[in-house]
Every structure is written in structure tokens, then in C-alpha cells.
C-alpha beads as a LAMMPS data file, in Angstrom:
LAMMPS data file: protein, C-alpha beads

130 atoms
129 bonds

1 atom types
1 bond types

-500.0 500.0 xlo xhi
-500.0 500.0 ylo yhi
-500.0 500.0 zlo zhi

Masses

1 110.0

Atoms # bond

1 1 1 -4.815 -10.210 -17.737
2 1 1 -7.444 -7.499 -18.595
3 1 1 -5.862 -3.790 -17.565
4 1 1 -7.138 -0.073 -17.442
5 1 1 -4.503 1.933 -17.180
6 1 1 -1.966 -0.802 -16.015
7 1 1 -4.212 -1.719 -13.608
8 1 1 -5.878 -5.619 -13.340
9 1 1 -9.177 -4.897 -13.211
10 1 1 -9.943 -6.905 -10.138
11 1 1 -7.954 -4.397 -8.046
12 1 1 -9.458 -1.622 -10.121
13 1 1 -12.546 -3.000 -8.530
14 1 1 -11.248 -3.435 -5.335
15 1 1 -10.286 -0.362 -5.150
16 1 1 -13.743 1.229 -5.656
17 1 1 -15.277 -0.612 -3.128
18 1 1 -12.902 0.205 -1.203
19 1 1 -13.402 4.306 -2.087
20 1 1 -17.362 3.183 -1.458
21 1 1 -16.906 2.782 2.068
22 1 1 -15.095 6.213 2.992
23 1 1 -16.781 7.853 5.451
24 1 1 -17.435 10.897 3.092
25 1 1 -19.532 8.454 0.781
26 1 1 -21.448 6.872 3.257
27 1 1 -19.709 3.690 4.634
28 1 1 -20.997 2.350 7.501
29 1 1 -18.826 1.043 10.337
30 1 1 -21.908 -1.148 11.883
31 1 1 -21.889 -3.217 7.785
32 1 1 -18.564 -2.850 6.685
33 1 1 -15.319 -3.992 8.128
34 1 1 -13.344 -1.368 5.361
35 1 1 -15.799 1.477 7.237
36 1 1 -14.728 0.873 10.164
37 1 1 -11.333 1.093 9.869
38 1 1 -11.455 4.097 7.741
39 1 1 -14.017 5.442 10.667
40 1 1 -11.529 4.621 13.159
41 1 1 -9.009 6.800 11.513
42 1 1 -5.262 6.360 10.590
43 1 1 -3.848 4.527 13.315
44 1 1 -6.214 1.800 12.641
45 1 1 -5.379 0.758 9.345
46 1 1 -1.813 1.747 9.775
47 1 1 -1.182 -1.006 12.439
48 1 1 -2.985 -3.560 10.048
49 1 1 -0.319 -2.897 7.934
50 1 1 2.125 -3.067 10.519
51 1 1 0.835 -6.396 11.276
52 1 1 0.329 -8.008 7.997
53 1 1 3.842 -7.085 7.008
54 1 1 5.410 -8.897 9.756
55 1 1 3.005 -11.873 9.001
56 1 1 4.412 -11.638 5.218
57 1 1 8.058 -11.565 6.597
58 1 1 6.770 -14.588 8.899
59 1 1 4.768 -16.386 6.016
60 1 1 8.384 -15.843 3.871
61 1 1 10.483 -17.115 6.595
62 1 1 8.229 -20.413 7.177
63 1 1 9.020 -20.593 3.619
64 1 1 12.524 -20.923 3.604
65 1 1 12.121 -23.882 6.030
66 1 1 9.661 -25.812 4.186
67 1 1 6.212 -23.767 4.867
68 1 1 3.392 -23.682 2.429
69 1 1 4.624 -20.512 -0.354
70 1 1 0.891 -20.025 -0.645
71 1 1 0.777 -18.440 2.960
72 1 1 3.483 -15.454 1.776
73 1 1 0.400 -15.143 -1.464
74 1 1 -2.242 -14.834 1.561
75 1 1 -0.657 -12.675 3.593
76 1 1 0.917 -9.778 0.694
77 1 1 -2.669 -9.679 -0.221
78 1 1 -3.691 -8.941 3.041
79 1 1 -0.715 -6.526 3.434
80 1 1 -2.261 -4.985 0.068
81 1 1 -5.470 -4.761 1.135
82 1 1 -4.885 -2.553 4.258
83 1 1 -2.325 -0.681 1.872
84 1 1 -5.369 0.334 -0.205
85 1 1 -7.425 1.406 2.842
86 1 1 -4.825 3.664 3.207
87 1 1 -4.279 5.611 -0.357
88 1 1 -8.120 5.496 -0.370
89 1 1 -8.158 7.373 3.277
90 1 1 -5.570 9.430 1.545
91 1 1 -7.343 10.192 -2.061
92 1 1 -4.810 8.264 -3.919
93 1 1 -5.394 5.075 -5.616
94 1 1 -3.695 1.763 -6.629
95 1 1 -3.170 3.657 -10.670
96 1 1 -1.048 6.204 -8.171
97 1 1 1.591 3.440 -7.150
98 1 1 1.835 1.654 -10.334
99 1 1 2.331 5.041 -12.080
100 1 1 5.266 5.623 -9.578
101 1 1 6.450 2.170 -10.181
102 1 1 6.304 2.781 -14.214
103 1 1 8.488 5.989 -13.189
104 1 1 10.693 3.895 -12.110
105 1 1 11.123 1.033 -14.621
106 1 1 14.319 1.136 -16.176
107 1 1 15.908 3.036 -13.372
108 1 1 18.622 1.194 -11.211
109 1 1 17.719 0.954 -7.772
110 1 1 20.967 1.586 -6.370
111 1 1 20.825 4.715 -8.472
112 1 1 17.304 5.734 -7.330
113 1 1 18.107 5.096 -3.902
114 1 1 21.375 7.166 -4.005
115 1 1 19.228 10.268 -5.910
116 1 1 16.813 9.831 -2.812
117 1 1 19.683 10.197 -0.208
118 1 1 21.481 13.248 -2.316
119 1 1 18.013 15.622 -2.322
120 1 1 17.476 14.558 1.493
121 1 1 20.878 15.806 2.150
122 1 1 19.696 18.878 -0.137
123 1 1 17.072 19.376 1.583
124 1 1 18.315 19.265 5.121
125 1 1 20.898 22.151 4.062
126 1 1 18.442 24.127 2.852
127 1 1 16.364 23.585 5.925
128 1 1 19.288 24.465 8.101
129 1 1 20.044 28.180 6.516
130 1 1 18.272 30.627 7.880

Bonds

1 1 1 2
2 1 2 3
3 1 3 4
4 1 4 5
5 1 5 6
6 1 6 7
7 1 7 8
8 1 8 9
9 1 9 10
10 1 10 11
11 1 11 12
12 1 12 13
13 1 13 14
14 1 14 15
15 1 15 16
16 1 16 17
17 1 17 18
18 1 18 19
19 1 19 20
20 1 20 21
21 1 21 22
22 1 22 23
23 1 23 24
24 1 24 25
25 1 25 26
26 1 26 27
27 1 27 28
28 1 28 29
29 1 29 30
30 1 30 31
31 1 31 32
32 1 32 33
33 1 33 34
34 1 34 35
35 1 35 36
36 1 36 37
37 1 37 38
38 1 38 39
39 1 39 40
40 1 40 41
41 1 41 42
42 1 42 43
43 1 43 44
44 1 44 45
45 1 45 46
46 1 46 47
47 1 47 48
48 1 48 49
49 1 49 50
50 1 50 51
51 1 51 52
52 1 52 53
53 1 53 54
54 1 54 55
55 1 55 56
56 1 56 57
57 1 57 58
58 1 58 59
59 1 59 60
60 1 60 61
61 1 61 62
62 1 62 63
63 1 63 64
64 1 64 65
65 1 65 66
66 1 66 67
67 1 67 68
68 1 68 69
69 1 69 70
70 1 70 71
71 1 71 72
72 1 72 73
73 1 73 74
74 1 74 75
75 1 75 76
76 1 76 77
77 1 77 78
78 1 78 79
79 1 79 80
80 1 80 81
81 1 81 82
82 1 82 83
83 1 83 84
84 1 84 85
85 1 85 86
86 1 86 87
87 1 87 88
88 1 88 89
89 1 89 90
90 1 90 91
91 1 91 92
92 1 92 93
93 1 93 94
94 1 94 95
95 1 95 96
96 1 96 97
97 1 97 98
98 1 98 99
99 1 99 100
100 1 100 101
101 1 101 102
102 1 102 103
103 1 103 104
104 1 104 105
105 1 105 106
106 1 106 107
107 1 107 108
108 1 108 109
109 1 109 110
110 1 110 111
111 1 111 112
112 1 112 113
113 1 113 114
114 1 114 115
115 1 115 116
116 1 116 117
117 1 117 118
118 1 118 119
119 1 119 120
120 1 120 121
121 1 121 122
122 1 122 123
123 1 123 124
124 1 124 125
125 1 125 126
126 1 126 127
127 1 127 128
128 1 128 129
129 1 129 130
């Protein structure tokens, strides 16, 4: 697999398309189903992800009872797509999240998840003194 920056190339590519179609570089909602949703504003592409994640939960759960594994492929890439959509809508880009996964590697995830709660709980104090 060819990568820039840890990133497959196909979803480098993807991901510039993707970028093409934001309102601020033209896309047009009447040609582009990306431009639309990204002219229809957050709540759009944020319940395509809501519903492509339950249809990967649904794909995964077919599955375990003798369903095609192909479907749970089909349906995390649409789940990825809309996720894209998003951190373009956002300015951030695929390189962001595997950056923040990178961060990551090595890291338990019971211990990253425990960090997480401790600076919440940090946080919330500090919010609560006046």
C-alpha cells in the first residue's frame, strides 16, 4: 500500500474531492451529492453518520448469524465516507485522525480512557470555582 504521510493514497484522494466540493470552493449541490450535504449544513451529514453506523452495527450483527462479512466492509466505508464530509466541513482531514491514532499507538486503552475521565473530572472542578 502506497502512503503520504500514513495515509493510502486512495483516501488521500478521496479526501480532496471531497475538500473540492465545499461550498467555499465552489461545489455545487444541483452536480454533487458531497455539495449538497455540505450545503445543507451539519445536521445533514451528521445523521448520515448516525445512520450508517447503525447499518455497520446491523451489517456486524447479520454477521454473527451467518450474513455476508462483506456487508460490515460496505457499510464502514459508507460510515467513513460521511465521516470525511464532516472533518472536511470542519477543516480537518483524514492525516488529522490517523495522526491522533499514531498518538495513541502504544498507549493502553484502558489507560487512555482513564486519563480522559481524570482531566474531565479536572475540568469540571475548575469549571465549578468561581
Amino acid at each position: 500500500m502506497k502512503t503520504t504521510d500514513s495515509l493510502p493514497d486512495s483516501l488521500a484522494a478521496l479526501a480532496a474531492v471531497i475538500e473540492s466540493r465545499l461550498p467555499a470552493h465552489g461545489g455545487d449541490p444541483q452536480a454533487s451529492y458531497v455539495a449538497r450535504l455540505l450545503h445543507k449544513g451539519p445536521d445533514a451529514f451528521l445523521k448520515k453518520i448516525g445512520e450508517e453506523a447503525c447499518e455497520v452495527v446491523m451489517a456486524a450483527k447479520d454477521a454473527d448469524h451467518g450474513g455476508d462479512k462483506a456487508k460490515i466492509v460496505y457499510e464502514v466505508a459508507d460510515l467513513w465516507f460521511h465521516c470525511m464530509v464532516a472533518l472536511a466541513h470542519y477543516g480537518l482531514t483524514p492525516a488529522d485522525v490517523v495522526a491522533e491514532l499514531e498518538r495513541r499507538a502504544g498507549t493502553s486503552g484502558l489507560e487512555e480512557k482513564a486519563l480522559r475521565k481524570a482531566s474531565a473530572r479536572e475540568t469540571s472542578k475548575q469549571e465549578d470555582q468561581p
